[in-house]
N, C-alpha and C positions, 0 to 999 in steps of 0.2 A: 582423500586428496584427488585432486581432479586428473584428468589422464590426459596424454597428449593431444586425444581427439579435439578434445577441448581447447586444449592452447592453439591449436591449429586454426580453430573457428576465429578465438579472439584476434588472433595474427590477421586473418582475413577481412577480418570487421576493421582493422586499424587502431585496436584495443589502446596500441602499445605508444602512437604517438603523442607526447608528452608536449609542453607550451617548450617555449626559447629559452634557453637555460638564465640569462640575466631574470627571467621573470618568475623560476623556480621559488619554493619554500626549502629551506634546508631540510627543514623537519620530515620529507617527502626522500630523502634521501637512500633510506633502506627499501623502499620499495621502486629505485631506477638503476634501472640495468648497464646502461651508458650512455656517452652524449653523442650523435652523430649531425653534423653541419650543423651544429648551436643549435640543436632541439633535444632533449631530454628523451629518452627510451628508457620504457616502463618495462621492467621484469614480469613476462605475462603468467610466467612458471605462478609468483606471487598474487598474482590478479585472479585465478582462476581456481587457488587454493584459498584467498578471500571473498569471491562468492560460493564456493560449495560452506564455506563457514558461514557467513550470512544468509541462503538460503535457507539451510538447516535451522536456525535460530527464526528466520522468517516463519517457518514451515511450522516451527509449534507453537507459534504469535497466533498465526491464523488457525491453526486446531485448535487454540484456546477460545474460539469465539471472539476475540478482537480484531479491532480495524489496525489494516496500515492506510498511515495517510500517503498519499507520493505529491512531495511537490516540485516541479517545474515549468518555471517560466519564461524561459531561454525561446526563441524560437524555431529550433533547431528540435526540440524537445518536445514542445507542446503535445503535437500530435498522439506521438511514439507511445509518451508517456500513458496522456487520455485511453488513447487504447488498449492498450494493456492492462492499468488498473481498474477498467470498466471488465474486460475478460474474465479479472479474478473477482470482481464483485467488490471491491477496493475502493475508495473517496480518493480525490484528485483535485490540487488546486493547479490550474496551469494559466490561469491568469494572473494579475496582480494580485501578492498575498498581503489579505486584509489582519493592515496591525491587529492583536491581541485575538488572533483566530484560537490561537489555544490559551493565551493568558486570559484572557476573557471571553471564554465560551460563550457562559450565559447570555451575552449579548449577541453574540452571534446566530447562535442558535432562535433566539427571537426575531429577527432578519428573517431566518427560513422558515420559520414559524409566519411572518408577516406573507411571506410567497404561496404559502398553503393558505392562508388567509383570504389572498385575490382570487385564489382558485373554485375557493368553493363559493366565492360571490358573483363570480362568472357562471356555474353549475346553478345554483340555487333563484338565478334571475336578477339578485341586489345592484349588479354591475349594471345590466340596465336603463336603472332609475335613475343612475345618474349621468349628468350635465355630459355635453359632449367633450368639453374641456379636462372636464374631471376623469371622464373615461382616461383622456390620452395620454396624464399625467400617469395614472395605476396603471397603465399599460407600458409606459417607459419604466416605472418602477419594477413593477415585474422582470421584465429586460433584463435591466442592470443585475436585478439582483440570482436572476435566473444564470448571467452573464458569470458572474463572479462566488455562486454560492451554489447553482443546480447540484453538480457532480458532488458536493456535502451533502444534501438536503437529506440523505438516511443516515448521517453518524448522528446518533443521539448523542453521546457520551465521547470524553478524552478519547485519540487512539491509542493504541498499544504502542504504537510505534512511528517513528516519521522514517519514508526515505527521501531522500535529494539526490537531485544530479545539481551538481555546481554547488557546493555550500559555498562559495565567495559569493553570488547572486544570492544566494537566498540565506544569507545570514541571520537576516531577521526571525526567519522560521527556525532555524537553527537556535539562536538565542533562548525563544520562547518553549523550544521542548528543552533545552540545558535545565530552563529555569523548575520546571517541572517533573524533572526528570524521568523524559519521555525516551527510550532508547532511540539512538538515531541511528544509520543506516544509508551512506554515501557513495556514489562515483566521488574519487576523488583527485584529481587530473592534480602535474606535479608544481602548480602553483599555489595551490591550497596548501593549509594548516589540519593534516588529519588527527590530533592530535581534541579537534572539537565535538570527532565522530567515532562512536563505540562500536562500528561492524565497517569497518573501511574498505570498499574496492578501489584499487588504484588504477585509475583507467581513463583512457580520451573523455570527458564531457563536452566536450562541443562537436563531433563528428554525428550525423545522424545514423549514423550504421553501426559503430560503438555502442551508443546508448540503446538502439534497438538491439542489438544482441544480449548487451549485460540485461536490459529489461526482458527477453524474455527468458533467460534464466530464473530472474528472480520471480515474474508472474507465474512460471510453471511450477516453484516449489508453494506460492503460497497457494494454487488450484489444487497443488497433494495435500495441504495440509487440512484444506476443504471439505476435501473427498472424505479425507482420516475421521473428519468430524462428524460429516454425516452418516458416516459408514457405521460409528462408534452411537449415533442415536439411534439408528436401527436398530443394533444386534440385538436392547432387549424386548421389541417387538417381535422376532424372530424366535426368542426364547418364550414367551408369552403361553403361546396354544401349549406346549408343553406340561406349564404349570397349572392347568385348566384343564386337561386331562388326568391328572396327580391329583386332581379332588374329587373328579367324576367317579374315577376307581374303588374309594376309598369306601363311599356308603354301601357302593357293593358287596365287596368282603365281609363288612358288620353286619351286614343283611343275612351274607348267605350263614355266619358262624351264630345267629339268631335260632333259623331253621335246625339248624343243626342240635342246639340246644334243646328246642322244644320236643 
């Protein structure tokens, strides 16, 4: 359970201010504290006891070797978000999300395949040879796609997980991990329907001091859960020289009880 220090922070960040109560979802209702001058207040006690539970779930997403994806497109968001999920080593869509980015991977992934493609023909000389026209087209292409796919360009595979800020805005993404069922993982401000997300924070999504505080809660637990992984591929390199001395020993002994025989 999270401690006051904490609720303190979130108070400070403005965790707790919630949309105009005609624009609330009922379903939001256990998670608001009360209504002050027709704005909804968010129970922060609740906010901060659902991200140490989303953290923790995050935290063994990411010891497992799986990605989280984070997307948002809000611009309010963008930055916060970028940053942060680059820190934890994380994929980030914070541009426009491109329909079937996880219904239809395959093709997406051939997109950043096509970007690795320009690159090694700019490396290799190919880009060159060709036309000046043709240069300027594969160099917008690049762009766009660098624009809208860069911060993917290393998730091979499905992620483990999606988070959102605003699932109203980014429903679409939301839909597509339902379909799949890719656990989701939300700020959920009291307009929304949490009800679509399996690790719910209920919290401001449109303030930039909100989402940068809930964000770096979340990017610090999945940095532990990092560490836990790497720490856990080491240990049996550390055990190693051990077991390599446990064999050196041994012809000695048969050696010296040789001697001893003869």
């Amino acid at each position: 359970m999270a401690n006051n220090i904490e609720v303190k922070e979130l108070l400070d960040a403005g965790v707790h201010f919630g949309h105009l109560t005609r624009r609330w979802d009922p379903n939001m209702a256990p998670y608001i504290y009360m209504e002050r001058n027709g704005i909804h207040i968010i129970n922060l006690y609740k906010t901060a006891a659902k991200i140490d539970e989303a953290s923790e779930a995050l935290r063994k997403i990411a010891a497992s070797g799986r990605k989280i994806l984070f997307v948002a497109t809000k611009k309010q968001a963008k930055e916060i978000v970028a940053e942060k999920a680059g820190k934890a080593n994380q994929p980030y869509i914070t541009e426009r999300w491109p329909g079937g980015m996880l219904t239809n991977f395959v093709t997406i992934r051939k997109a950043v395949k096509k970007m690795a493609a320009i690159d090694r023909m700019k490396k290799d000389g190919t880009f060159n040879t060709l036309s000046k026209k043709e240069r300027l087209q594969v160099d917008r292409l690049r762009a766009k796609l660098e624009k809208n796919l860069g911060s993917i360009s290393d998730m091979t595979r499905l992620p483990g997980a999606l988070f959102v800020v605003d699932i109203t805005r980014e429903h679409i993404a939301v839909k597509e991990a339902q379909k799949l069922n890719i656990p989701i993982f939300a700020m959920v401000d009291t307009n929304s329907d949490p009800r679509q997300v399996d690790y719910v924070i209920p919290a401001n999504d449109d303030a930039s001091k909100s989402i940068d505080k809930v964000m770096t809660f979340v990017s610090d637990a999945i940095i532990d859960g990092l560490s836990e992984r790497k720490a856990a591929k080491d240990a049996p390199k550390k055990d190693a020289p051990k077991k390599a001395e446990a064999k050196v020993e041994e012809p000695v002994v048969t050696e010296a009880a040789k001697q001893e025989e003869e």
